[in-house]
DRENFIVO-685921 format. One record per atom (N, C-alpha, C): residue number from 1; x, y, z; atom name; chain. Coordinates in Angstrom, 1 decimal. Example, Ala and Ser with C-alpha at 12.3 -4.5 7.8 and 13.67 -1.06 7.14 Angstrom:
i_east_north_up_at_ch
1_13.2_-5.7_7.8_N_A $
1_12.3_-4.5_7.8_CA_A $
1_13.2_-3.3_7.8_C_A $
2_12.8_-2.2_7.1_N_A $
2_13.7_-1.1_7.1_CA_A $
2_12.9_0.0_7.9_C_A $
END
This chain:
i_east_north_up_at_ch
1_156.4_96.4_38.3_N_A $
1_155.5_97.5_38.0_CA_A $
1_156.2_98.8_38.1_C_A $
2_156.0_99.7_36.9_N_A $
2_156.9_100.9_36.6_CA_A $
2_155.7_101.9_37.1_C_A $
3_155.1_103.1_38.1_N_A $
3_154.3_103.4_38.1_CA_A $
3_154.7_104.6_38.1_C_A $
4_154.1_106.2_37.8_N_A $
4_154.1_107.7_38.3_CA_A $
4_153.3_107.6_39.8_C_A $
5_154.2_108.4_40.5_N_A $
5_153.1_108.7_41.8_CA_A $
5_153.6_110.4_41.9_C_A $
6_152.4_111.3_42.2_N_A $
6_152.3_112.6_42.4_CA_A $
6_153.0_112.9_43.2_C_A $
7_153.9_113.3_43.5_N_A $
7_154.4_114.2_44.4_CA_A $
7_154.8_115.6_44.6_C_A $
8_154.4_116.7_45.3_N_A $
8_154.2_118.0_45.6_CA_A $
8_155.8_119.0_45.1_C_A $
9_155.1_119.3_44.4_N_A $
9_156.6_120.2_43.5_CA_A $
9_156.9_119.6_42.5_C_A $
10_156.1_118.7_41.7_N_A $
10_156.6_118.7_40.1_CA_A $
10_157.3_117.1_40.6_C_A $
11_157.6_116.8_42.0_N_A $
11_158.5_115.0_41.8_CA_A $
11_157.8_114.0_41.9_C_A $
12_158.2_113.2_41.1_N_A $
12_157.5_111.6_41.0_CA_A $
12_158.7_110.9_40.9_C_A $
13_158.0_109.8_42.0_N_A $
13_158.9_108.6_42.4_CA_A $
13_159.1_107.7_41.4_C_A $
14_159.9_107.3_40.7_N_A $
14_160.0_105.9_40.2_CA_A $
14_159.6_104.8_41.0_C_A $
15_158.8_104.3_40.8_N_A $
15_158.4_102.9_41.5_CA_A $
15_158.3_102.0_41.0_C_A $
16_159.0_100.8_42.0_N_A $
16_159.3_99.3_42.0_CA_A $
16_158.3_98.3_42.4_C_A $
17_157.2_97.1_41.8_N_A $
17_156.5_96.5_43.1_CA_A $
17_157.3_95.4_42.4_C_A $
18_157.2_94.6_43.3_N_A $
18_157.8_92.9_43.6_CA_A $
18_156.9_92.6_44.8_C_A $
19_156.3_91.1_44.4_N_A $
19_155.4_90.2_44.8_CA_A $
19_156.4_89.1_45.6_C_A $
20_156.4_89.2_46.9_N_A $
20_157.4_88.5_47.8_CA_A $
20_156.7_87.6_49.3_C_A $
21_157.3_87.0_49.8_N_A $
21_156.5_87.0_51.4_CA_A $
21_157.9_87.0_52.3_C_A $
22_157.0_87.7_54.4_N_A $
22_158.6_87.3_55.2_CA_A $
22_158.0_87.4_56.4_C_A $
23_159.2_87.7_57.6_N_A $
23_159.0_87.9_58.8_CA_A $
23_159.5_89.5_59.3_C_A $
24_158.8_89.6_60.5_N_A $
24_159.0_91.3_59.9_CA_A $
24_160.1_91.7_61.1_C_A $
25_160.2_92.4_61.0_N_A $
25_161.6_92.8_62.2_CA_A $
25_161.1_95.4_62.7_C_A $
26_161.5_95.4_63.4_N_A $
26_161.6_96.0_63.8_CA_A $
26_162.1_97.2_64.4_C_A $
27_163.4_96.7_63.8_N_A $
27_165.1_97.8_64.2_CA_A $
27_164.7_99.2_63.6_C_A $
28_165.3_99.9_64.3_N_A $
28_165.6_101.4_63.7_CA_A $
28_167.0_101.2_63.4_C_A $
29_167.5_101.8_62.5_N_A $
29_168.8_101.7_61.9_CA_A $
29_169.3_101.1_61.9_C_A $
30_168.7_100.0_61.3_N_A $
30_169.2_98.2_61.0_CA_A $
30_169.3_98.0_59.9_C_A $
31_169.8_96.9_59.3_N_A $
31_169.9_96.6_57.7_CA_A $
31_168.2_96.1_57.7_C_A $
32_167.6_96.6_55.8_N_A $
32_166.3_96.8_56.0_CA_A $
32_165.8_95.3_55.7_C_A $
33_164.7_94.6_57.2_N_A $
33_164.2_93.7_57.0_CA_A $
33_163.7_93.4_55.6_C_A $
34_162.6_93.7_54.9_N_A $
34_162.1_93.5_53.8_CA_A $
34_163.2_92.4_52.8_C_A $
35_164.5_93.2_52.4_N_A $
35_165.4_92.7_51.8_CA_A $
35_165.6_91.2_51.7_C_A $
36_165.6_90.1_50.6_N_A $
36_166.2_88.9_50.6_CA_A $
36_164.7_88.2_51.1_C_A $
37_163.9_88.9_52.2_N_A $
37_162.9_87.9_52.7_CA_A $
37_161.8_87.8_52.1_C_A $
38_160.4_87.4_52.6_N_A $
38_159.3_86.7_52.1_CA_A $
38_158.2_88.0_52.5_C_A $
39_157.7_88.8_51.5_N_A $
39_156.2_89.3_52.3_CA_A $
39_155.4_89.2_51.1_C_A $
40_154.0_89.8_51.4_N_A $
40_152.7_89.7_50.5_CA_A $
40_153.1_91.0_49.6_C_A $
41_153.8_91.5_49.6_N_A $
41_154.3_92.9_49.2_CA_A $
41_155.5_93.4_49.3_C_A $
42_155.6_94.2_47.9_N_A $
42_156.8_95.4_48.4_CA_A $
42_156.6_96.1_47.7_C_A $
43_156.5_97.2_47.9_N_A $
43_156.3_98.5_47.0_CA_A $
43_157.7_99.2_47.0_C_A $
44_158.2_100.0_46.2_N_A $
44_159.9_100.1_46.5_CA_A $
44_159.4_101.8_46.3_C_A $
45_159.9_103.2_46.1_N_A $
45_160.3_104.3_46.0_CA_A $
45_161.5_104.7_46.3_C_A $
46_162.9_104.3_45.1_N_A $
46_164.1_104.2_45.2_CA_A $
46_164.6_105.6_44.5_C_A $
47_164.3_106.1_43.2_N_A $
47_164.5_106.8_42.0_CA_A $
47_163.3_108.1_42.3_C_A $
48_163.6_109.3_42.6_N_A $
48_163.0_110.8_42.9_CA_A $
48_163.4_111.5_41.5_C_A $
49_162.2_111.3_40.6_N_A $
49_162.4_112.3_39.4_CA_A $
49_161.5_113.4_39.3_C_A $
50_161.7_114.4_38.6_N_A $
50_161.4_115.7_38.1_CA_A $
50_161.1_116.1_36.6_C_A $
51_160.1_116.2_36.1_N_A $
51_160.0_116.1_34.6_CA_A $
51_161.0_114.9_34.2_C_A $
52_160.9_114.0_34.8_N_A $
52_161.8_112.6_34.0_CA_A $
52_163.2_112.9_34.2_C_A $
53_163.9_113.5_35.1_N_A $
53_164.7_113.5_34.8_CA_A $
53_165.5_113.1_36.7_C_A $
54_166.0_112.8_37.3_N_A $
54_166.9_112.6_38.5_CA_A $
54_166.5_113.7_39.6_C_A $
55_166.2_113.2_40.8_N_A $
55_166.0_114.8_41.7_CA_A $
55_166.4_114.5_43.0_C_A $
56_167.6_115.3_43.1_N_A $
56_168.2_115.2_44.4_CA_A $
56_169.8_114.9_44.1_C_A $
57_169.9_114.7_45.2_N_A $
57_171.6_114.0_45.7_CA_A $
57_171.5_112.7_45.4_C_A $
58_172.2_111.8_44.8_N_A $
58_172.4_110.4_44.5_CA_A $
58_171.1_109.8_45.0_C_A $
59_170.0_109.9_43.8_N_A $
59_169.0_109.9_43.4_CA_A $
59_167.6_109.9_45.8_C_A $
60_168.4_110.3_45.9_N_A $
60_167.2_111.5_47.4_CA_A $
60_166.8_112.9_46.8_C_A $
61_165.6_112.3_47.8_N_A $
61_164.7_114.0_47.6_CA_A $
61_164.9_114.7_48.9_C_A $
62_165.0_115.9_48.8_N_A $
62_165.7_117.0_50.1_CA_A $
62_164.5_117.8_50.5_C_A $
63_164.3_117.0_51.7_N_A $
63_162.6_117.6_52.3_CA_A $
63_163.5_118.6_53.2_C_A $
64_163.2_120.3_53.0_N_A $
64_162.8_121.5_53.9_CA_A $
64_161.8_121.6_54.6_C_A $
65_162.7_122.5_55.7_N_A $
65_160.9_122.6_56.9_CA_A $
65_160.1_123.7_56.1_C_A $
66_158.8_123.7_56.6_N_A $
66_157.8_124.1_56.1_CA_A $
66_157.9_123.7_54.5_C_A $
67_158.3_122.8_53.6_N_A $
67_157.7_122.4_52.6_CA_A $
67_158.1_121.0_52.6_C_A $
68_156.8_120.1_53.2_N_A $
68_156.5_118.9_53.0_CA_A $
68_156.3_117.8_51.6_C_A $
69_157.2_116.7_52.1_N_A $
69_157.2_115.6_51.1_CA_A $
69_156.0_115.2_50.8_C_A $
70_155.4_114.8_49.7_N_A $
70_153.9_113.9_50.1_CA_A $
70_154.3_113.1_48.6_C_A $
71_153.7_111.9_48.9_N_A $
71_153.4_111.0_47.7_CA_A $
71_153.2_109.8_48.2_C_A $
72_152.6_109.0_47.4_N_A $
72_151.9_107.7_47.7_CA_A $
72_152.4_106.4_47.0_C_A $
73_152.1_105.4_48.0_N_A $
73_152.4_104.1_47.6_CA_A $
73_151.1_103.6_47.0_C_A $
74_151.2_102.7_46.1_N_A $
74_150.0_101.8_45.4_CA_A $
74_150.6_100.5_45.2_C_A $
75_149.2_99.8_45.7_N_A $
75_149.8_98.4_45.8_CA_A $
75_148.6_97.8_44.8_C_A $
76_147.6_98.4_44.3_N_A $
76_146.4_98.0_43.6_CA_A $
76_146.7_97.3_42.7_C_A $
77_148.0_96.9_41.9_N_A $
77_148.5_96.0_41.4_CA_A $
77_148.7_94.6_42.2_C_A $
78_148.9_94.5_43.5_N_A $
78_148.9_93.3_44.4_CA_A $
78_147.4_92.8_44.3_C_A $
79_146.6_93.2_44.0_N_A $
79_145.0_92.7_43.8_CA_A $
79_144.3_93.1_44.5_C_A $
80_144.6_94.6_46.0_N_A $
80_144.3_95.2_46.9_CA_A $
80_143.5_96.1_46.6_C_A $
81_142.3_96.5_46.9_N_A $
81_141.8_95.9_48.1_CA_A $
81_140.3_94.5_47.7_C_A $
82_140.5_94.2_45.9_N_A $
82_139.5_93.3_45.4_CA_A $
82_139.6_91.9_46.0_C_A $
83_141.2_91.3_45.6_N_A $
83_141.3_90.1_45.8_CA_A $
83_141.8_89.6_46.8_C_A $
84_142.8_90.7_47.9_N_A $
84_143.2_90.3_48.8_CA_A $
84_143.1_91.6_49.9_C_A $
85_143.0_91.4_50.6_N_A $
85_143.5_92.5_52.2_CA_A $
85_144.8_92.3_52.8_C_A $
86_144.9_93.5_53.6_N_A $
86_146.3_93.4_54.1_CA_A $
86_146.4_93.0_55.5_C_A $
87_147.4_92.2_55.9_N_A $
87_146.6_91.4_57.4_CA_A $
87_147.8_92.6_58.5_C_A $
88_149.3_93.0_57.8_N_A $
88_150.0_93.8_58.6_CA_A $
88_150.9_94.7_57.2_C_A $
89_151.5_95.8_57.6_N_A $
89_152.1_96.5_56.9_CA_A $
89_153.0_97.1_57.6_C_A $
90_154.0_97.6_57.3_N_A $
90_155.4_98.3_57.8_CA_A $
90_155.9_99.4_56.8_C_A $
91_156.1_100.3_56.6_N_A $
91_156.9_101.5_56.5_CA_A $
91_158.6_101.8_56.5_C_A $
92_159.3_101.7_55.4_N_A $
92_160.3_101.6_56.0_CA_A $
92_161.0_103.2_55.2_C_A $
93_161.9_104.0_55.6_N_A $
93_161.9_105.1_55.6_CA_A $
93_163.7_105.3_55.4_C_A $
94_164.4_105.4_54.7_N_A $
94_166.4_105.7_54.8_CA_A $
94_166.1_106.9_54.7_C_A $
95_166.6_107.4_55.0_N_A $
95_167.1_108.7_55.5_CA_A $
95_169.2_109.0_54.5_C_A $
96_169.5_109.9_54.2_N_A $
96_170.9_109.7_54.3_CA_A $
96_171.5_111.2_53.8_C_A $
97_172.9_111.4_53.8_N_A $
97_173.1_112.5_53.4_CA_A $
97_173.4_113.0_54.1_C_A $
98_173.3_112.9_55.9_N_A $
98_173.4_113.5_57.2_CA_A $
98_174.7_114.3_57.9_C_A $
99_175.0_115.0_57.1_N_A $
99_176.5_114.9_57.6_CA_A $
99_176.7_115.5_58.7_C_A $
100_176.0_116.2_59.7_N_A $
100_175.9_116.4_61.2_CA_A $
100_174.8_116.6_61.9_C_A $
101_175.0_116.5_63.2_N_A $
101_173.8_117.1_64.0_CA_A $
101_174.2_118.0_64.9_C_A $
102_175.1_118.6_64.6_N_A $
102_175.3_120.2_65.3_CA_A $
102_174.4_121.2_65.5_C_A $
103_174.9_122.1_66.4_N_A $
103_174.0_123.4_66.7_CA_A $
103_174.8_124.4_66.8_C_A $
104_174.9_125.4_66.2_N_A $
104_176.1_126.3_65.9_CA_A $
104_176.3_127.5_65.2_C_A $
105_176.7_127.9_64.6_N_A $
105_176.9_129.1_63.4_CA_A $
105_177.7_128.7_62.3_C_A $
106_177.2_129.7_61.1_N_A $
106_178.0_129.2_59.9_CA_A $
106_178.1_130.4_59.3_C_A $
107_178.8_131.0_58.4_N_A $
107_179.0_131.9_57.8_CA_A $
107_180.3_133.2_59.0_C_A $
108_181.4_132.3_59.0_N_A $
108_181.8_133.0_60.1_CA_A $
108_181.4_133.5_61.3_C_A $
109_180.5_132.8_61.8_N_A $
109_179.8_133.1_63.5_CA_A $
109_178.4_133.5_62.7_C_A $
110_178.6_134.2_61.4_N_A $
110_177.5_135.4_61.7_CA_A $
110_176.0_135.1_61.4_C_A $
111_175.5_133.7_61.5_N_A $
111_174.4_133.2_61.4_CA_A $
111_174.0_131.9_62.3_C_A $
112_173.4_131.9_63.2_N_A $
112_173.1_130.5_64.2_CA_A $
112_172.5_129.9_63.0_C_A $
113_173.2_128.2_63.3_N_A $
113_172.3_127.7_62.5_CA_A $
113_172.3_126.1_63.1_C_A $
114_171.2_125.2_62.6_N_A $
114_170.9_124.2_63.6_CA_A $
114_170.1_123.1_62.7_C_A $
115_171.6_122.1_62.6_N_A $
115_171.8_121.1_61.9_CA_A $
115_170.6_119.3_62.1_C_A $
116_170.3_119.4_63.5_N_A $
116_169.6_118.6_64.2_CA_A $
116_168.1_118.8_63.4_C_A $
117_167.0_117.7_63.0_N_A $
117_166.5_117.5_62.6_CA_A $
117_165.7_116.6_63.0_C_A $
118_164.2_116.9_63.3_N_A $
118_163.0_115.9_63.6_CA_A $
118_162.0_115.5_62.7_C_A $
119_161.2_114.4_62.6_N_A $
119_160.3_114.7_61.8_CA_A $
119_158.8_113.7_61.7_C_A $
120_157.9_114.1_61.0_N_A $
120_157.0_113.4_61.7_CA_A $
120_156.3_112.9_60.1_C_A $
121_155.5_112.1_59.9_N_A $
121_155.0_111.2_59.0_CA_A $
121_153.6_111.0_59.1_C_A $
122_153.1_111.2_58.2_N_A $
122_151.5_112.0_58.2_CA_A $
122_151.0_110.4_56.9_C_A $
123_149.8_109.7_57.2_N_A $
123_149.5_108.9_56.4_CA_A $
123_147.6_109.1_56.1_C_A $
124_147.6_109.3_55.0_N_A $
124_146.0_109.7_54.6_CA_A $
124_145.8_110.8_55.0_C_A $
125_146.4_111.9_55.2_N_A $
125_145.7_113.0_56.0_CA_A $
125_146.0_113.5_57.3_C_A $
126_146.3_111.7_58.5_N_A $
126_145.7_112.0_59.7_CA_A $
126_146.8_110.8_60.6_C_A $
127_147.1_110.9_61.4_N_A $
127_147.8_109.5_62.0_CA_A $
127_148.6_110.0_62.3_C_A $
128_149.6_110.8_62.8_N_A $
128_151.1_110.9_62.3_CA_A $
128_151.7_110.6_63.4_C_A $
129_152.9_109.9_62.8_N_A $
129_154.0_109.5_64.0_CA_A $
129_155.5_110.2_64.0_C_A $
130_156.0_109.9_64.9_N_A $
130_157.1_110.5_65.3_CA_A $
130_158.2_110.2_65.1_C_A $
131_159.7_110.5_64.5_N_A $
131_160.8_110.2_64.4_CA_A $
131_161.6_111.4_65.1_C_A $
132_162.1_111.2_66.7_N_A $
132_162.3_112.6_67.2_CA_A $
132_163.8_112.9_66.3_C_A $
133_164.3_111.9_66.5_N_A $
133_166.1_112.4_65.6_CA_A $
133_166.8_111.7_64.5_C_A $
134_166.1_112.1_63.7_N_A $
134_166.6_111.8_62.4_CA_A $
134_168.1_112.2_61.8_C_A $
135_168.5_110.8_61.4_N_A $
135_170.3_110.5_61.5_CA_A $
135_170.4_109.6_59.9_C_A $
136_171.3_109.4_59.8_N_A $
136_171.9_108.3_58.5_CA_A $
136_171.3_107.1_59.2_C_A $
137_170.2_106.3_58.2_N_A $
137_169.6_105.4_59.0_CA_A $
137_168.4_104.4_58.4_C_A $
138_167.9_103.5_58.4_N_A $
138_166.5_103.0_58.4_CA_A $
138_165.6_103.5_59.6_C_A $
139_164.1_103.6_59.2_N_A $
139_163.2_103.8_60.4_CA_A $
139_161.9_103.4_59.9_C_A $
140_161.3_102.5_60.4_N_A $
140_160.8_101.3_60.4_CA_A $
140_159.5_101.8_61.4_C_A $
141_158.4_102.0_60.6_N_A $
141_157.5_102.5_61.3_CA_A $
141_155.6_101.6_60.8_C_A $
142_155.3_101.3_62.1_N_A $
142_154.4_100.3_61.5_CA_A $
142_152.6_100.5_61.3_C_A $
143_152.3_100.3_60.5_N_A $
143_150.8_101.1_59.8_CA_A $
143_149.5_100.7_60.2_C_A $
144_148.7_101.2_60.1_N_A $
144_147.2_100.6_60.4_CA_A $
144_146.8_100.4_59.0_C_A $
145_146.0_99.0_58.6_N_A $
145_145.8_98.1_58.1_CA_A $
145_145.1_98.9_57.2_C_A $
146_143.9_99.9_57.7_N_A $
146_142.7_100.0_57.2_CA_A $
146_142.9_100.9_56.4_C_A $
147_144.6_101.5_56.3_N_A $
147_144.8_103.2_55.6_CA_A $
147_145.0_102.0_54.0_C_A $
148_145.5_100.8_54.0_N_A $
148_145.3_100.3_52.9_CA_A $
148_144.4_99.5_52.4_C_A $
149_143.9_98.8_53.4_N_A $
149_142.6_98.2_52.8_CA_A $
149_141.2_98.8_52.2_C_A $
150_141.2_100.0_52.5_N_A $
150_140.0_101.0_51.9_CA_A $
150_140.6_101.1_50.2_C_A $
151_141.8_101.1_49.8_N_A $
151_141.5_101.7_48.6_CA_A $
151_142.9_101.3_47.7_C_A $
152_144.0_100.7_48.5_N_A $
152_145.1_99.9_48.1_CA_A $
152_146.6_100.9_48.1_C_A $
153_145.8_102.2_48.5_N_A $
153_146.8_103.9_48.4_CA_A $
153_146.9_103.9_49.7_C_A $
154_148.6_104.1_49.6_N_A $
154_148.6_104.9_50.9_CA_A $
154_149.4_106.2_50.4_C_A $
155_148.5_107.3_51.4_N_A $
155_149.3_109.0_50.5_CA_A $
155_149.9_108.8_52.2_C_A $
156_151.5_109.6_51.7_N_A $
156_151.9_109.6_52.7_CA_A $
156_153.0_111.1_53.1_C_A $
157_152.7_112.1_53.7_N_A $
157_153.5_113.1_54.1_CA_A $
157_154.7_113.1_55.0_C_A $
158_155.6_113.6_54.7_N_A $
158_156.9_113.9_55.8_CA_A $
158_156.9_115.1_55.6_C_A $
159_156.8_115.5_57.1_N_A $
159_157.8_117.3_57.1_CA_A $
159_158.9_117.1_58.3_C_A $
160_159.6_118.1_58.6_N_A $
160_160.8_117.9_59.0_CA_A $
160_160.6_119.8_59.5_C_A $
161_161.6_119.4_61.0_N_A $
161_161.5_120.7_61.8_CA_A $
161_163.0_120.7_63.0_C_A $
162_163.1_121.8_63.4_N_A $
162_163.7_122.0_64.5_CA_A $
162_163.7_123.3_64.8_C_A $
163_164.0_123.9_66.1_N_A $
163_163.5_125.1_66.8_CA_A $
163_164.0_126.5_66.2_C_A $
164_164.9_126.4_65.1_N_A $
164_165.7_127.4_64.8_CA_A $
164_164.7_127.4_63.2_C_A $
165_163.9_126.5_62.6_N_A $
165_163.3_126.7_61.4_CA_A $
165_164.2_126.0_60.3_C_A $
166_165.5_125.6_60.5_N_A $
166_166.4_125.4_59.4_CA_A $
166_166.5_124.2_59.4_C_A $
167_166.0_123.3_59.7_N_A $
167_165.7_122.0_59.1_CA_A $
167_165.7_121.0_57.8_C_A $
168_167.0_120.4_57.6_N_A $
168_166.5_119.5_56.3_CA_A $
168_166.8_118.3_56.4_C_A $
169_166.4_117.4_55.5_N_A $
169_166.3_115.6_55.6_CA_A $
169_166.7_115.5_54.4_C_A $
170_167.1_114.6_53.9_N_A $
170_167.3_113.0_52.4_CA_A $
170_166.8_112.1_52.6_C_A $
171_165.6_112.0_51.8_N_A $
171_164.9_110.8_51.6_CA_A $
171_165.4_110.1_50.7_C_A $
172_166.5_108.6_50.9_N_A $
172_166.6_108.0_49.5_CA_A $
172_165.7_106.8_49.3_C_A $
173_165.2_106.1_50.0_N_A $
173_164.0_105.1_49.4_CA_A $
173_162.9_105.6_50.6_C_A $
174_161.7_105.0_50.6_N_A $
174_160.5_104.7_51.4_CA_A $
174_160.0_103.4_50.7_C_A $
175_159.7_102.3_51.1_N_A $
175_159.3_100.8_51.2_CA_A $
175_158.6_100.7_51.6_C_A $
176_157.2_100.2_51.0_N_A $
176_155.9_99.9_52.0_CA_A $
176_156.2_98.1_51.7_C_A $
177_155.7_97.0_52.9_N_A $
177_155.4_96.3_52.4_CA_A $
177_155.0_95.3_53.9_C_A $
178_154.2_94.1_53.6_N_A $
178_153.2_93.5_54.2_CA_A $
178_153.3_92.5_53.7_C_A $
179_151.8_91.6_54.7_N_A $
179_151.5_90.4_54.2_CA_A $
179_150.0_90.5_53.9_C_A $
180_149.4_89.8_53.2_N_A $
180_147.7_89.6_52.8_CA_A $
180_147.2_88.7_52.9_C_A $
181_145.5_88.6_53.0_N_A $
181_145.0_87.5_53.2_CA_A $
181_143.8_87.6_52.0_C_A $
182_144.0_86.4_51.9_N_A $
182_142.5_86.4_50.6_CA_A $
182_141.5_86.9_50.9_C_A $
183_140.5_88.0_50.0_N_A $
183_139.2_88.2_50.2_CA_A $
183_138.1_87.0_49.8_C_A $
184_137.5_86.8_50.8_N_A $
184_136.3_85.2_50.5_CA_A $
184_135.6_86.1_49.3_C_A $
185_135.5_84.9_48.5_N_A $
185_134.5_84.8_47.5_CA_A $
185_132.9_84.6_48.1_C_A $
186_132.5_85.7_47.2_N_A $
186_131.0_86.4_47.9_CA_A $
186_130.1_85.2_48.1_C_A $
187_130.2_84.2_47.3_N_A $
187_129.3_82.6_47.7_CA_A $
187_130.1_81.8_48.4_C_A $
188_130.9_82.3_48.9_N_A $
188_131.9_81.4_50.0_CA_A $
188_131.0_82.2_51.3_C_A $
189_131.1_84.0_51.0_N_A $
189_130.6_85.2_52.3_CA_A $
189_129.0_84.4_52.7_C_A $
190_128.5_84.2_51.6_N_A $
190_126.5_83.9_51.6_CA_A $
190_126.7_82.6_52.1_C_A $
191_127.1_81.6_51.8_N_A $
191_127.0_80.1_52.6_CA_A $
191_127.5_80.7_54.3_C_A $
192_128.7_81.1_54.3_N_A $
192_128.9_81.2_55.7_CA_A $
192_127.7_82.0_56.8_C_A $
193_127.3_83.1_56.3_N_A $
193_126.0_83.6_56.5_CA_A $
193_124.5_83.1_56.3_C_A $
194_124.6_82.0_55.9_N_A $
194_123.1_80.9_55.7_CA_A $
194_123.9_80.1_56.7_C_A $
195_125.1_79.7_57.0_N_A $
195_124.9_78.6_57.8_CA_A $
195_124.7_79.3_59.3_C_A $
196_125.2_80.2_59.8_N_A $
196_125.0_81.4_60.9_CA_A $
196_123.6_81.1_61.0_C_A $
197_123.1_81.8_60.2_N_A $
197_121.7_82.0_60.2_CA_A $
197_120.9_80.2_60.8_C_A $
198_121.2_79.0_60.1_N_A $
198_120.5_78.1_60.4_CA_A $
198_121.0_77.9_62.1_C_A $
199_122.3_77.5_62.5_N_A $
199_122.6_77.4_63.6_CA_A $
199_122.3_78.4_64.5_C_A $
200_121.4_79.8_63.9_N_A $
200_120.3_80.3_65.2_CA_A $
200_119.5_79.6_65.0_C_A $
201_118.6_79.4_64.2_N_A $
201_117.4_78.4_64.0_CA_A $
201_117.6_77.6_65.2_C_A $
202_118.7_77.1_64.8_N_A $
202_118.4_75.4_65.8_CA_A $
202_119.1_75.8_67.5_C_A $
203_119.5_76.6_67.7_N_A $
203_119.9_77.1_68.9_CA_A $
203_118.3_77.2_69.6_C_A $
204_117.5_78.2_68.9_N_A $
204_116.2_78.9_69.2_CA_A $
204_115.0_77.8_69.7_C_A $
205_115.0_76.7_68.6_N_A $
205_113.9_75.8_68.1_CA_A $
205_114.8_74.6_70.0_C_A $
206_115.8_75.0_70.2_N_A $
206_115.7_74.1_71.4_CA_A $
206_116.5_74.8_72.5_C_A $
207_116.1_76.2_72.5_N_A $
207_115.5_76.9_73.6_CA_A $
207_114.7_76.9_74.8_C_A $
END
């Protein structure tokens, strides 16, 4: 699946889905689980374009502090949230381009400047978690179910900070991906709910 997804300042992600299954792993700056294995999903955001055309450093987008990333994964192609639900999901985040984490001056002394970088990850609005030091790396951050099962989207923000204001990051992929479980068919939902219902009956009747 070739999709457009919005993103703030004119960029849209080229996106990848492949239909996969796996086991999930957990490393920060590990080679990225998803790869080679088995899940109910993968959504990919590898390629950052601009009116169609390439955006960034070897295809990364360059998130500044005070102007945040935002764009969204869609998985409503996986059959989410009609035919299946999502039973776990994971986040996976490269980073790259890092070439220090100093704290220092540049311009012949004559400007402090401060290479170190934090940043935090904002999902639907509200949730946001923490990546205190962001380095050349995977970061592997794991999701609540319900930001995908409501609607199959997940909109997702990064901003990026440190105490001097001069903060920046490279985003070259973001990976959403999971496992699902079938949605019951609504006369599968009504028998299981008639039979409930009779087994009060007969609970009651020999009370």
């Amino acid at each position: 699946m070739l999709a457009n997804r919005g993103v703030r300042f004119g960029l849209v992600p080229m996106v990848v889905m492949t239909v996969v299954m796996a086991v999930a792993s957990e490393d920060v700056n590990a080679e990225p689980s998803w790869r080679g294995q088995e899940y109910g999903f993968v959504d990919e955001i590898d390629t950052w374009t601009c009116d169609g055309t390439p955006h960034g450093l070897n295809d990364a987008v360059l998130i500044l502090q005070g102007c945040p990333l935002v764009y969204e994964h869609d998985i409503t192609d996986a059959g989410v949230p009609n035919q299946y639900h999502v039973s776990e999901a994971w986040l996976e985040l490269d980073f790259t381009n890092d070439v220090t984490d100093a704290f220092g001056s540049i311009f012949c002394g004559l400007i402090r400047w401060d290479f170190r970088e934090s940043a935090r990850v904002g999902f639907d609005g509200d949730e946001w978690q923490e990546i205190t030091d962001v380095d050349n790396g995977f970061y592997e951050l794991v999701l609540d179910i319900d930001w995908l099962n409501d609607d199959g989207i997940l909109d997702v923000t990064i901003t990026v900070s440190n105490p001097l204001g001069t903060a920046t990051a490279w985003l070259d992929h973001s990976v959403l991906y999971g496992n699902l479980v079938a949605v019951p068919a609504p006369a599968a939902v009504l028998l299981g709910l008639l039979g409930l219902a009779a087994a009060g009956r007969k609970l009651r009747k020999h009370a």
